[in-house]
Structure formats: C-alpha cells, structure tokens
mmCIF file of the N, C-alpha and C atoms, coordinates in Angstrom:
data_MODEL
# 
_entry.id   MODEL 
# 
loop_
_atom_site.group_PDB 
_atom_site.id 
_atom_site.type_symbol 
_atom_site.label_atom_id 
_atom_site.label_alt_id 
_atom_site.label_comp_id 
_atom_site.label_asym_id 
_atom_site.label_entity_id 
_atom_site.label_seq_id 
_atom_site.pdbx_PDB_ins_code 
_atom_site.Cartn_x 
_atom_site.Cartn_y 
_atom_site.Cartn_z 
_atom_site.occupancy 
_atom_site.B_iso_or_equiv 
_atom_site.pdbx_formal_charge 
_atom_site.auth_seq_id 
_atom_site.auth_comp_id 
_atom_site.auth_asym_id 
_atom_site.auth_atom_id 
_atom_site.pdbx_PDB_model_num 
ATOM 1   N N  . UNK A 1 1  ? -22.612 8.319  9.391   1.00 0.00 ? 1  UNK A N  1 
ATOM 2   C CA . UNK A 1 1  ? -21.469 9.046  8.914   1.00 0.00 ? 1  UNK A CA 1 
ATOM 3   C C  . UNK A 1 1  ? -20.525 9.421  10.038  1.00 0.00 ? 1  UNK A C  1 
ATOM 4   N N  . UNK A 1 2  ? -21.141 10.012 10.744  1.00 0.00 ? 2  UNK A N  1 
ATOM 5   C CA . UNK A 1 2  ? -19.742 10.450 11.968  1.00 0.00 ? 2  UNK A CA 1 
ATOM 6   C C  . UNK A 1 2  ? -19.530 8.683  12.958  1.00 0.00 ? 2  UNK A C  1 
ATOM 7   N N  . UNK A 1 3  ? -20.211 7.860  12.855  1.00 0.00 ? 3  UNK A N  1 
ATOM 8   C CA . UNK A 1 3  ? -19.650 6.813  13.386  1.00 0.00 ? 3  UNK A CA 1 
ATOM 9   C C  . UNK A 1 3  ? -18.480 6.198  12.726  1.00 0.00 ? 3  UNK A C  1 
ATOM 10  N N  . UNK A 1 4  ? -18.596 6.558  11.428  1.00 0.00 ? 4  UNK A N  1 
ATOM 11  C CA . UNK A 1 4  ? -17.496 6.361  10.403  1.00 0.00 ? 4  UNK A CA 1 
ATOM 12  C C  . UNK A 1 4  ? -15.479 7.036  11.159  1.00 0.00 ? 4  UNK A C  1 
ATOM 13  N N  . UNK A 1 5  ? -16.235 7.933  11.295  1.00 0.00 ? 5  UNK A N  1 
ATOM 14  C CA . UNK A 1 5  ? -14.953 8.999  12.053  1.00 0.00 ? 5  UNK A CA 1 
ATOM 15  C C  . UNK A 1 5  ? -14.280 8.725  13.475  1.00 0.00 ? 5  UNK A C  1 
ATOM 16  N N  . UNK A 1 6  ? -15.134 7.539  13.687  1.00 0.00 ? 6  UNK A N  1 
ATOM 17  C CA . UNK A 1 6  ? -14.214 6.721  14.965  1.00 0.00 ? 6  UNK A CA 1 
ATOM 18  C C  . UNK A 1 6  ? -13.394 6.278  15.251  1.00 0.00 ? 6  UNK A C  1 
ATOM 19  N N  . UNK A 1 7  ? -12.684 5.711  14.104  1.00 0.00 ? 7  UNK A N  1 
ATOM 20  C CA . UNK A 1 7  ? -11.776 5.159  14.589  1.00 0.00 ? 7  UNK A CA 1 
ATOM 21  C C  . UNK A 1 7  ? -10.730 6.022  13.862  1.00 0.00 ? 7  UNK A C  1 
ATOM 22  N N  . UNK A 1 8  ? -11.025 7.262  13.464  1.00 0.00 ? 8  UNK A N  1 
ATOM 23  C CA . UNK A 1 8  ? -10.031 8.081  13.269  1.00 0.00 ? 8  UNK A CA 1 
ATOM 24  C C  . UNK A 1 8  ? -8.845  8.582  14.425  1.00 0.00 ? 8  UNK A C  1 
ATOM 25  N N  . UNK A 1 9  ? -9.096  8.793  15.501  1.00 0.00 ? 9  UNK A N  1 
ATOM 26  C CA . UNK A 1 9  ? -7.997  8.918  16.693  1.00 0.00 ? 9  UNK A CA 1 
ATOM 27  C C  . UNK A 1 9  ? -7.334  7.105  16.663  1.00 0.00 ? 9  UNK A C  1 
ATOM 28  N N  . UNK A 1 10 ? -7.477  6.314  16.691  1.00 0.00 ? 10 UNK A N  1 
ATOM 29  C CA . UNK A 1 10 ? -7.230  5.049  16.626  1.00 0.00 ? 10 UNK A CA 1 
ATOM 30  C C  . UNK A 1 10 ? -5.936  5.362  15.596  1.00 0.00 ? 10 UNK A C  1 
ATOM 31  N N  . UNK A 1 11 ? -6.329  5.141  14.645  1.00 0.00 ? 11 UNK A N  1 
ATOM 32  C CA . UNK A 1 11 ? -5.557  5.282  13.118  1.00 0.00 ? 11 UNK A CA 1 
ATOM 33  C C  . UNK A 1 11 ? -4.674  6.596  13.907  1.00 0.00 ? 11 UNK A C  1 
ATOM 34  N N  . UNK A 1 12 ? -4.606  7.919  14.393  1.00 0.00 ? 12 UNK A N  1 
ATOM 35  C CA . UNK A 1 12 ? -3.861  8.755  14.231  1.00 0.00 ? 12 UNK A CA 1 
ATOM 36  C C  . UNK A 1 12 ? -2.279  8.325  15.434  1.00 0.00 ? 12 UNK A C  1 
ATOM 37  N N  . UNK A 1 13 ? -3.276  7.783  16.321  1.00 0.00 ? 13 UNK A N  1 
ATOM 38  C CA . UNK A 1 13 ? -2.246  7.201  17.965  1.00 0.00 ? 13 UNK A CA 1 
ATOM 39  C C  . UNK A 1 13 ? -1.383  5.996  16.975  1.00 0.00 ? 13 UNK A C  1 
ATOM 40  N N  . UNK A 1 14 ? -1.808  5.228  16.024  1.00 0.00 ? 14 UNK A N  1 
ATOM 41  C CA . UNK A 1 14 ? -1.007  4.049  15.420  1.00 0.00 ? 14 UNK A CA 1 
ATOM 42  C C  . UNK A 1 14 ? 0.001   5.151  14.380  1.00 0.00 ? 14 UNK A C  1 
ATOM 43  N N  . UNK A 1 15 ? -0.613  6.216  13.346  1.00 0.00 ? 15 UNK A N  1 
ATOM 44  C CA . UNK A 1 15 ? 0.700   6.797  12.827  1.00 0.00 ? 15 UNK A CA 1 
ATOM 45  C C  . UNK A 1 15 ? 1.807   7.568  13.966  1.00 0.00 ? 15 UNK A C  1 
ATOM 46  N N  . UNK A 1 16 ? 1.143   8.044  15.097  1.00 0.00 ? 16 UNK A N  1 
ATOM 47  C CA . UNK A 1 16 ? 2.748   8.591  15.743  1.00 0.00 ? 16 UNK A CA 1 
ATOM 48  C C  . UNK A 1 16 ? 3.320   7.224  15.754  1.00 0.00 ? 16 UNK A C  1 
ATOM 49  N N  . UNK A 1 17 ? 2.760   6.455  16.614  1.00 0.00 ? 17 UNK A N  1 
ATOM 50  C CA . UNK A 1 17 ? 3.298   5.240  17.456  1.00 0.00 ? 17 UNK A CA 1 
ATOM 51  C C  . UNK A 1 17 ? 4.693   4.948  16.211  1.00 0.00 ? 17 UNK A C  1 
ATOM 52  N N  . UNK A 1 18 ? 4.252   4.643  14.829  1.00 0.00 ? 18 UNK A N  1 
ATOM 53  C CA . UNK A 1 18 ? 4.874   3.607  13.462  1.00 0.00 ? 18 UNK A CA 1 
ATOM 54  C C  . UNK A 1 18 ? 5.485   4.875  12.863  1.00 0.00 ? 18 UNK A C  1 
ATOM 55  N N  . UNK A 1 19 ? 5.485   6.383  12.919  1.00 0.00 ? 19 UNK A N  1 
ATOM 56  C CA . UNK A 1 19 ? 6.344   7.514  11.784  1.00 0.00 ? 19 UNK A CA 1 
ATOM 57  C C  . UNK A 1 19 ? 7.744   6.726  11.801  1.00 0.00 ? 19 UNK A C  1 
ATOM 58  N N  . UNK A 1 20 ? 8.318   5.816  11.937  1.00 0.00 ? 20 UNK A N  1 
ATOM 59  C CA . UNK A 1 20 ? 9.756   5.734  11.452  1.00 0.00 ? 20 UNK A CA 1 
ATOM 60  C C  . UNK A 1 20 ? 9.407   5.465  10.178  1.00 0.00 ? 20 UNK A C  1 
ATOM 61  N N  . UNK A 1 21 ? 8.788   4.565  10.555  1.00 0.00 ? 21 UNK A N  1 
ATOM 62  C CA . UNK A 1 21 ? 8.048   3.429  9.393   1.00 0.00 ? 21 UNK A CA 1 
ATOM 63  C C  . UNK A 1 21 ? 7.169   3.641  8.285   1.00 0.00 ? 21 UNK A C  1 
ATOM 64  N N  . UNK A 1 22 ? 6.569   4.933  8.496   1.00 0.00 ? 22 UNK A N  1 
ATOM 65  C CA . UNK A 1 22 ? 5.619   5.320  7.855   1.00 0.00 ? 22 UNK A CA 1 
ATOM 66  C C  . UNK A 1 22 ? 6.068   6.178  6.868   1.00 0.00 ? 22 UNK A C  1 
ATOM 67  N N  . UNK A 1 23 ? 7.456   7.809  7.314   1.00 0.00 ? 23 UNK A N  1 
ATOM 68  C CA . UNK A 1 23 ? 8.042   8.369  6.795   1.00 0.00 ? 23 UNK A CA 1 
ATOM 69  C C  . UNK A 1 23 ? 8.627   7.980  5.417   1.00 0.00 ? 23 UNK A C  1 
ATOM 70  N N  . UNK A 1 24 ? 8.995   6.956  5.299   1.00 0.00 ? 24 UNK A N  1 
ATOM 71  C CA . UNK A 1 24 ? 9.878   6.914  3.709   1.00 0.00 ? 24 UNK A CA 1 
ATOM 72  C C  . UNK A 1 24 ? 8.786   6.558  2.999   1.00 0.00 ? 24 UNK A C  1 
ATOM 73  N N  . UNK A 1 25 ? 7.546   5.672  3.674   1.00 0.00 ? 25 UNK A N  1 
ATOM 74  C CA . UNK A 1 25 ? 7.053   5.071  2.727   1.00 0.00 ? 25 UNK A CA 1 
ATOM 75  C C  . UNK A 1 25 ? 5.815   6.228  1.642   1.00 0.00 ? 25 UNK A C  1 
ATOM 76  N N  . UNK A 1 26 ? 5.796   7.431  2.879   1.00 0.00 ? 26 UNK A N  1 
ATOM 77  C CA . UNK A 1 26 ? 4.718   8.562  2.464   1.00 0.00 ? 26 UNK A CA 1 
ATOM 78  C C  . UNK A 1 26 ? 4.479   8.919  1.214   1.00 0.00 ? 26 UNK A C  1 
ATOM 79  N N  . UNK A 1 27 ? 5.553   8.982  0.766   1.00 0.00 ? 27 UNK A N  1 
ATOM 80  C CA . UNK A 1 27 ? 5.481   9.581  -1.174  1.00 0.00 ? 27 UNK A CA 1 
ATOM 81  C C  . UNK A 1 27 ? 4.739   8.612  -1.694  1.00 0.00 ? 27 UNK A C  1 
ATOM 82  N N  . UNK A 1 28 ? 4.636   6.891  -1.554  1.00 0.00 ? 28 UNK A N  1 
ATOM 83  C CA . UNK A 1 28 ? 4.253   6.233  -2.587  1.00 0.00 ? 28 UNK A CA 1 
ATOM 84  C C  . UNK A 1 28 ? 3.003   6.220  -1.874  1.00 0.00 ? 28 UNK A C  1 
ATOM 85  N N  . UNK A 1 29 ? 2.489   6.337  -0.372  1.00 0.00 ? 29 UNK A N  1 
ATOM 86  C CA . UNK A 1 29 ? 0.875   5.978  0.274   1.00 0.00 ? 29 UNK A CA 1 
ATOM 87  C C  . UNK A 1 29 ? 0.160   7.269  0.123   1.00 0.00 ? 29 UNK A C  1 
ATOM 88  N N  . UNK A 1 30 ? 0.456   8.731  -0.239  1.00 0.00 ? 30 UNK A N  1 
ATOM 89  C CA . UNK A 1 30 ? 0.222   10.041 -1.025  1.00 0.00 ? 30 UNK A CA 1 
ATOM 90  C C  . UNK A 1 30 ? -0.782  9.665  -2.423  1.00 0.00 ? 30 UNK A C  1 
ATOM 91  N N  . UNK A 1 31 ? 0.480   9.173  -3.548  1.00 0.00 ? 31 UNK A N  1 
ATOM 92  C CA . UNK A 1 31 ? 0.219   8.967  -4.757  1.00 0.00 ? 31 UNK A CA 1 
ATOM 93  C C  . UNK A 1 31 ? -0.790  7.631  -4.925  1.00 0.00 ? 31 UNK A C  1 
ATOM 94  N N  . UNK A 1 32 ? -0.410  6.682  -4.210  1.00 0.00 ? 32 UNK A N  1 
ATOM 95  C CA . UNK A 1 32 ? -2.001  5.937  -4.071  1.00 0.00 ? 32 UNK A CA 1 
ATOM 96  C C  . UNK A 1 32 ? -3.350  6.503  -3.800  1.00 0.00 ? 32 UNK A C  1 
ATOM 97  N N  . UNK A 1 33 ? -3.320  7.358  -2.407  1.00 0.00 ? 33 UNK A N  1 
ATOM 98  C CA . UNK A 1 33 ? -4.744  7.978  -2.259  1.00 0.00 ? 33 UNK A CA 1 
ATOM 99  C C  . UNK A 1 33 ? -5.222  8.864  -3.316  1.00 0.00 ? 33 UNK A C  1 
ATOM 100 N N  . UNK A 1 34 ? -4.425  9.569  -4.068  1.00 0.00 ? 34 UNK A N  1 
ATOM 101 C CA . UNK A 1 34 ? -4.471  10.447 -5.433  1.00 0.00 ? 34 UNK A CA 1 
ATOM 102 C C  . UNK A 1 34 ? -4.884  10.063 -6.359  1.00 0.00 ? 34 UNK A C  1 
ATOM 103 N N  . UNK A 1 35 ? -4.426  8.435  -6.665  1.00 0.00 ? 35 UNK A N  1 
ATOM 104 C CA . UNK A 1 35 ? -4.810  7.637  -7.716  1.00 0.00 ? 35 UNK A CA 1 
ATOM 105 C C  . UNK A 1 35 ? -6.451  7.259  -7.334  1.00 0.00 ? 35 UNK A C  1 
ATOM 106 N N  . UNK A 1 36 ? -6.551  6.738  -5.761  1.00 0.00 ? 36 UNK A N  1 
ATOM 107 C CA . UNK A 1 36 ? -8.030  6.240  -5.605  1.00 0.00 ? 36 UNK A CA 1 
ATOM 108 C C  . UNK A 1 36 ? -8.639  7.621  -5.738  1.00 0.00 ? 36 UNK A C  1 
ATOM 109 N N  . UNK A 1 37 ? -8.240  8.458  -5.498  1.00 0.00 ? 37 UNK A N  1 
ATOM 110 C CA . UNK A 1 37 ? -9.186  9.299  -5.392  1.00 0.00 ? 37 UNK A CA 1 
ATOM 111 C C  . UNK A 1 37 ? -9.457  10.193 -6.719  1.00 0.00 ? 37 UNK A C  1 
ATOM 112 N N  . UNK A 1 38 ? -8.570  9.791  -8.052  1.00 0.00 ? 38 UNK A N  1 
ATOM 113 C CA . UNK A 1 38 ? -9.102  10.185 -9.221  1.00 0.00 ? 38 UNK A CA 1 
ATOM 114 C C  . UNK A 1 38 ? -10.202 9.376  -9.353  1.00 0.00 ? 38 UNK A C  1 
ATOM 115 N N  . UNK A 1 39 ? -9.842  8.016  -9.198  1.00 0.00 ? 39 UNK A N  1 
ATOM 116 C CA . UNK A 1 39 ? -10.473 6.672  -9.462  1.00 0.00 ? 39 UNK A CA 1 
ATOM 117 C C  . UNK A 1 39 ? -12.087 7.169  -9.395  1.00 0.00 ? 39 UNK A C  1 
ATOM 118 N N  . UNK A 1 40 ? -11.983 7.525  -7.818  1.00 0.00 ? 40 UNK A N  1 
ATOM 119 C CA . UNK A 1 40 ? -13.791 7.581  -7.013  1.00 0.00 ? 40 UNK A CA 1 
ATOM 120 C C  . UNK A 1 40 ? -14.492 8.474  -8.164  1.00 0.00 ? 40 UNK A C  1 
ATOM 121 N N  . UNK A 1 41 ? -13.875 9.643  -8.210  1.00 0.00 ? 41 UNK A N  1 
ATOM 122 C CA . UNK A 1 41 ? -14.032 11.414 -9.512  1.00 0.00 ? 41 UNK A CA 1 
ATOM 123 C C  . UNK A 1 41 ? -14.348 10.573 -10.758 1.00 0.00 ? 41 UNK A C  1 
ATOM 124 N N  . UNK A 1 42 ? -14.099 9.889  -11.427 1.00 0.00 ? 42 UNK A N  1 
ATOM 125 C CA . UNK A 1 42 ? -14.287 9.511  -12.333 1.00 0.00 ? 42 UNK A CA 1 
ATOM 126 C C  . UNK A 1 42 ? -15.449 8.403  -12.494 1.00 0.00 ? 42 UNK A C  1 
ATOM 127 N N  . UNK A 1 43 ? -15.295 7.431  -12.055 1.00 0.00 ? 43 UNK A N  1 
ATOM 128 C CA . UNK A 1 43 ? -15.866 6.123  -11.497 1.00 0.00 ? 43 UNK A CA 1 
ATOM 129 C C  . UNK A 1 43 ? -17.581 6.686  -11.268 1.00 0.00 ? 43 UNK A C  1 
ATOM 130 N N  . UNK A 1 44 ? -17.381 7.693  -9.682  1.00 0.00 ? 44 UNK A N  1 
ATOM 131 C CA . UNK A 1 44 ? -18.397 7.680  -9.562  1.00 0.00 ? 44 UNK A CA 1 
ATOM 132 C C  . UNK A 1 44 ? -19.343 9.456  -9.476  1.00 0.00 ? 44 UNK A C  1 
ATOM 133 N N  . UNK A 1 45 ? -18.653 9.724  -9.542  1.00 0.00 ? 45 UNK A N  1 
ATOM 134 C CA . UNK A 1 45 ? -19.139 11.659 -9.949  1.00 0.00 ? 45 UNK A CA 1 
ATOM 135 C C  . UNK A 1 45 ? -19.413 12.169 -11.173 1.00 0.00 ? 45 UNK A C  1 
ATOM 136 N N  . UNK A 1 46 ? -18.807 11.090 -12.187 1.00 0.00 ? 46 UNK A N  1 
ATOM 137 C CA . UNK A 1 46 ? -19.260 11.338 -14.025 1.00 0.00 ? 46 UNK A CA 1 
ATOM 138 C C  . UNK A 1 46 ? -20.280 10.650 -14.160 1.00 0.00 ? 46 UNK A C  1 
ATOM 139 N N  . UNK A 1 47 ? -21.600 10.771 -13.993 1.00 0.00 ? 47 UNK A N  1 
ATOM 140 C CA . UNK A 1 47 ? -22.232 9.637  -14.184 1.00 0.00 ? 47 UNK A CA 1 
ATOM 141 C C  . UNK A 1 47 ? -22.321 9.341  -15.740 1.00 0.00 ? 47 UNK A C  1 
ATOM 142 N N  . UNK A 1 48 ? -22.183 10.582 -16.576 1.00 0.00 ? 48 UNK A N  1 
ATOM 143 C CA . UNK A 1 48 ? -21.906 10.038 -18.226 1.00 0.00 ? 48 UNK A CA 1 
ATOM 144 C C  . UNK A 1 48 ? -21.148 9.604  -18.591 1.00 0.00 ? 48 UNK A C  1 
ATOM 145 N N  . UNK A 1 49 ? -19.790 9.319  -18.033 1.00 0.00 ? 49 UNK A N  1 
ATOM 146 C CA . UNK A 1 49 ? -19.184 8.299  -18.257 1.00 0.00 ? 49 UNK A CA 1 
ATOM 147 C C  . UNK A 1 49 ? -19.648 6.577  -18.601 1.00 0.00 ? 49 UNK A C  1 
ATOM 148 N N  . UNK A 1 50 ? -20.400 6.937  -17.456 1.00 0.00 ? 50 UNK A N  1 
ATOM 149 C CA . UNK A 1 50 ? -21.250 5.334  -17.399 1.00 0.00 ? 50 UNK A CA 1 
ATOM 150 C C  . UNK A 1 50 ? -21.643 5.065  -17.928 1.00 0.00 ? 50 UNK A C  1 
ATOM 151 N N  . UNK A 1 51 ? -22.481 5.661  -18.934 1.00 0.00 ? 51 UNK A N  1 
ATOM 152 C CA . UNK A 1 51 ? -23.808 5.530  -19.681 1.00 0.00 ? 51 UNK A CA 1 
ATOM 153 C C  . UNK A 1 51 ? -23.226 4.366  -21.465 1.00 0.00 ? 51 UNK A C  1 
ATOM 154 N N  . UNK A 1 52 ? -23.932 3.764  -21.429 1.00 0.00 ? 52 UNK A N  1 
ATOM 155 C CA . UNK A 1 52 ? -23.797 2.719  -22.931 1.00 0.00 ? 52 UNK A CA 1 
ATOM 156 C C  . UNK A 1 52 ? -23.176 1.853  -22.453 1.00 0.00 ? 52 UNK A C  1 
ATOM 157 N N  . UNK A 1 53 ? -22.710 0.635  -23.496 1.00 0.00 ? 53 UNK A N  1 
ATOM 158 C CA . UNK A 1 53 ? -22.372 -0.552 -23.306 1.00 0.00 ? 53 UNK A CA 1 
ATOM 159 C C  . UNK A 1 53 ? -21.022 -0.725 -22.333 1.00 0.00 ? 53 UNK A C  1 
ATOM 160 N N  . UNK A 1 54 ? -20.162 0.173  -23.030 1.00 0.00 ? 54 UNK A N  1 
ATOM 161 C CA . UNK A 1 54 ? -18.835 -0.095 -22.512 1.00 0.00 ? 54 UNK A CA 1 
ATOM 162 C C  . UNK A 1 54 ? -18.825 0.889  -21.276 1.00 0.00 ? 54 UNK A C  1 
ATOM 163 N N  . UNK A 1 55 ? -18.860 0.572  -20.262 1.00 0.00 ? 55 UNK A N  1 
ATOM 164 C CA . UNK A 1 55 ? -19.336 1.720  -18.954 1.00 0.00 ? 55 UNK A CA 1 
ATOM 165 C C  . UNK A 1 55 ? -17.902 1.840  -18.561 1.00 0.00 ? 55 UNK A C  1 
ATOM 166 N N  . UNK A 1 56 ? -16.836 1.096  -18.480 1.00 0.00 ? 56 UNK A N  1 
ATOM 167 C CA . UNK A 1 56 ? -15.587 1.494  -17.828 1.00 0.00 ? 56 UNK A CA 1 
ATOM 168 C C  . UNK A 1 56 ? -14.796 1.720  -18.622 1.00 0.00 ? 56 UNK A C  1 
ATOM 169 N N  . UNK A 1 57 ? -15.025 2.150  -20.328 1.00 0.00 ? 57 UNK A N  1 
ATOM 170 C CA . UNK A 1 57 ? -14.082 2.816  -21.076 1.00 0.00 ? 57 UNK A CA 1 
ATOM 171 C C  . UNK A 1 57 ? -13.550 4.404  -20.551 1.00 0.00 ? 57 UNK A C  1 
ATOM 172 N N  . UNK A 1 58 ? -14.807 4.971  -20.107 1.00 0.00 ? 58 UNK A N  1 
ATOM 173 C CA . UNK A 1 58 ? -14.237 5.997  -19.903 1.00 0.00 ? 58 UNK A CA 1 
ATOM 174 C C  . UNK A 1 58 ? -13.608 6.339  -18.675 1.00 0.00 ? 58 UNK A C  1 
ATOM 175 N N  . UNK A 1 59 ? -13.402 5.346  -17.994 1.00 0.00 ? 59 UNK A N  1 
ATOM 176 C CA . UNK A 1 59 ? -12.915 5.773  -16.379 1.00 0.00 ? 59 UNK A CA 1 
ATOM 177 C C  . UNK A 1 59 ? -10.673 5.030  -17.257 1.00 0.00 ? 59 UNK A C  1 
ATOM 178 N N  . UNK A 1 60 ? -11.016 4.074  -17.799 1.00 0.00 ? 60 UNK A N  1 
ATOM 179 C CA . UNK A 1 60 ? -9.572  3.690  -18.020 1.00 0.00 ? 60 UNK A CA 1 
ATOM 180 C C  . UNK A 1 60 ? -8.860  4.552  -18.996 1.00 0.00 ? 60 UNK A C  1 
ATOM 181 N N  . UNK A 1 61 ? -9.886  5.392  -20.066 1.00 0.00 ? 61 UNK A N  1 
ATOM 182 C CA . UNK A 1 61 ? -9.451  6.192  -20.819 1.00 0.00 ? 61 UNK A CA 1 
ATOM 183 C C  . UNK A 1 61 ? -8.886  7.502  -20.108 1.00 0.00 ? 61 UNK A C  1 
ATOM 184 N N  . UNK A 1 62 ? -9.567  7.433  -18.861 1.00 0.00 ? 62 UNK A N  1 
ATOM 185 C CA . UNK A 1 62 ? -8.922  8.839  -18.208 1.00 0.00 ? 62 UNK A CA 1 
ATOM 186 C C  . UNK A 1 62 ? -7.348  8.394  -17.437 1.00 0.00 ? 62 UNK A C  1 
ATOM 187 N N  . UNK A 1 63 ? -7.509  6.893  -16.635 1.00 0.00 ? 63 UNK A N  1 
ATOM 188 C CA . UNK A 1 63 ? -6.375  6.507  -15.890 1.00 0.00 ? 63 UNK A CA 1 
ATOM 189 C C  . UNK A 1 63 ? -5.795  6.579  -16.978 1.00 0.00 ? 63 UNK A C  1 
ATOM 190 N N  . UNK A 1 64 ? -5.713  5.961  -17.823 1.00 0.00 ? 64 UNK A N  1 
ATOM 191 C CA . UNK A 1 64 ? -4.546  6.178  -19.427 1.00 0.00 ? 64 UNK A CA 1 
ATOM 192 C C  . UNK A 1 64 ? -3.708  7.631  -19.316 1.00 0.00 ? 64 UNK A C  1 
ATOM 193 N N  . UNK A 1 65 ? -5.179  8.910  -19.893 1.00 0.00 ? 65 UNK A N  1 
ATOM 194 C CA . UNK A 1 65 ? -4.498  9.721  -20.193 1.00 0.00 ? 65 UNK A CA 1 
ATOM 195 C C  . UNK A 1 65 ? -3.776  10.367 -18.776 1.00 0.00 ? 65 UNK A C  1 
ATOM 196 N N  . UNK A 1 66 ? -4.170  10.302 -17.836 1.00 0.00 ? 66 UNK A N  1 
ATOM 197 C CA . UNK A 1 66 ? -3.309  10.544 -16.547 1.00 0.00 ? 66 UNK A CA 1 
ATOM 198 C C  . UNK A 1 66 ? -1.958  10.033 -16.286 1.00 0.00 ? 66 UNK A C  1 
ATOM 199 N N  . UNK A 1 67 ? -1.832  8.419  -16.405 1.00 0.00 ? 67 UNK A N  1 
ATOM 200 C CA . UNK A 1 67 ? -0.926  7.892  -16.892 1.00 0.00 ? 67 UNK A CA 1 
ATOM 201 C C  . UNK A 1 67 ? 0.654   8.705  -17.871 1.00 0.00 ? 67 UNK A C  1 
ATOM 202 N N  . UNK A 1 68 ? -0.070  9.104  -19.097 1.00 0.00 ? 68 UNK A N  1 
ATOM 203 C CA . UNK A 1 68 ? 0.873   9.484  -19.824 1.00 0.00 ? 68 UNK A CA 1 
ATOM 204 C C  . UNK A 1 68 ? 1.591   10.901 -20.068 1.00 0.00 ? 68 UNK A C  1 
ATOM 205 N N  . UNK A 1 69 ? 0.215   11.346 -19.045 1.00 0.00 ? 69 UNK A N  1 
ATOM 206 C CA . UNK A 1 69 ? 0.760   12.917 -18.791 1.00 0.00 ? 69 UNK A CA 1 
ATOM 207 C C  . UNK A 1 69 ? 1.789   12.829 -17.821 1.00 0.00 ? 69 UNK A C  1 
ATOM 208 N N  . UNK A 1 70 ? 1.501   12.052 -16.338 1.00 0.00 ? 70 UNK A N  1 
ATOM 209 C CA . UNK A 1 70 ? 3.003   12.170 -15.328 1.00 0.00 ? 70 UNK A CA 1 
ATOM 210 C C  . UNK A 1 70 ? 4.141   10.970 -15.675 1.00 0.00 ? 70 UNK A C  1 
ATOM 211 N N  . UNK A 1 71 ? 4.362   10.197 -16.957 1.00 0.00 ? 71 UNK A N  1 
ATOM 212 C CA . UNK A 1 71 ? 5.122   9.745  -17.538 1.00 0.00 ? 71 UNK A CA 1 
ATOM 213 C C  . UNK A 1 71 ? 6.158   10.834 -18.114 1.00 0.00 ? 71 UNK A C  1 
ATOM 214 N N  . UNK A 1 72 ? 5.174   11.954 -18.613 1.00 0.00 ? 72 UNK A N  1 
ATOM 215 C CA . UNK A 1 72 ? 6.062   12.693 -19.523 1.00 0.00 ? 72 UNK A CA 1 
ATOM 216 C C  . UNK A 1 72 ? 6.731   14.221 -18.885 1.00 0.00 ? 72 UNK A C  1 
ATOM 217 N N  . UNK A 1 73 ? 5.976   13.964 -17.523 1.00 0.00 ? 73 UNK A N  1 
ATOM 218 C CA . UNK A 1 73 ? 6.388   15.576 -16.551 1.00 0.00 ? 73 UNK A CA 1 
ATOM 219 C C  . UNK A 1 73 ? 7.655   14.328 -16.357 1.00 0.00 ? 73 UNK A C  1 
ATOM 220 N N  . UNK A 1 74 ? 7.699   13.420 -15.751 1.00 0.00 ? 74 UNK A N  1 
ATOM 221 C CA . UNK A 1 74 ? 8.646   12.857 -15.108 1.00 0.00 ? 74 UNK A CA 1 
ATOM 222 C C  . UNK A 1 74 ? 9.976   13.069 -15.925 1.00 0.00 ? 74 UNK A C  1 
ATOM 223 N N  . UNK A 1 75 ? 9.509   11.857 -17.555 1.00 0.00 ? 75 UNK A N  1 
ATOM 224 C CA . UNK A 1 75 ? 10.623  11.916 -18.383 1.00 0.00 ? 75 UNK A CA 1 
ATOM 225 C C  . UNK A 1 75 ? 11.488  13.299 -18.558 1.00 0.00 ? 75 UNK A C  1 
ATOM 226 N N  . UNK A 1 76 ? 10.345  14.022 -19.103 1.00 0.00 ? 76 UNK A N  1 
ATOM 227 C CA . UNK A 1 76 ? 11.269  15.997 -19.467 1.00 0.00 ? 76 UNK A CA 1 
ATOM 228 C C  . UNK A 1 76 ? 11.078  16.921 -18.475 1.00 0.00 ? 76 UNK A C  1 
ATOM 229 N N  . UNK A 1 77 ? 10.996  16.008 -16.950 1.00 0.00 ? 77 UNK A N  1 
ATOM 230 C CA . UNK A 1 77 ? 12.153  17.198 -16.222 1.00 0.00 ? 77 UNK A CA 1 
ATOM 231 C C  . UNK A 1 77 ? 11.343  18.588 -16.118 1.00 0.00 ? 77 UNK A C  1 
ATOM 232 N N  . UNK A 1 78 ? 10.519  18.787 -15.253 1.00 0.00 ? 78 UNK A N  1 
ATOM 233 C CA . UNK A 1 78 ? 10.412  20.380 -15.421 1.00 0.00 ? 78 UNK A CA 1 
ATOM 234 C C  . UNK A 1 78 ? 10.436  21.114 -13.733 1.00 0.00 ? 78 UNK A C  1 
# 
C-alpha cells in the first residue's frame, strides 16, 4: 500500500510543471473522478447489489438515476 504512494510526488512535480494545461481542463477531470468514484461505492461497497442473476442492474440503475438527477439541477437552474 504505501509503495502505491510513490509515485505520488512524481504525478504532483508533472501537475505544477503542465497547470496551464491542466487548469481549464479541471472541471471535466473533477467530474470524472466523481463519476469513478460513485462507480467503485456502488460496484464494489454494495455487495447486495451483486447478488442474483443480473449483478450489474443495480450499479447502472444507480448511474441512471444519478444521471437524471444532475440533468435536471442543470436544466432548472438552481
């Protein structure tokens, strides 16, 4: 596990080095890690989700309803 955390200074010396580059793109590389990281919460921390035939209904039933909830903050504005 902490060998894992190595190449974390690596990765941090490459974001100063690239922030021009990195800056605009932040909002959409944010909302990706948000998305994987419902993904992991669901996927793999429900384990009753899993359970019966159809094991990834309930992980797409949640991306769905996630889906249509920030569809609709977006659409009506609050």
């Amino acid at each position: 596990g902490a060998l894992s955390g190595a190449v974390e200074p690596a990765g941090a010396l490459l974001t100063v080095l690239l922030y021009r580059f990195i800056v605009p793109a932040l909002p959409y590389l944010l909302a990706f890690a948000a998305g994987a990281m419902i993904y992991v919460v669901v996927e793999e921390l429900i384990p009753e989700a899993q359970l019966g035939e159809h094991s990834h209904a309930g992980t797409l039933s949640v991306m769905g309803g996630f889906l249509v909830m920030m569809l609709l903050d977006v659409l009506l504005g609050t």
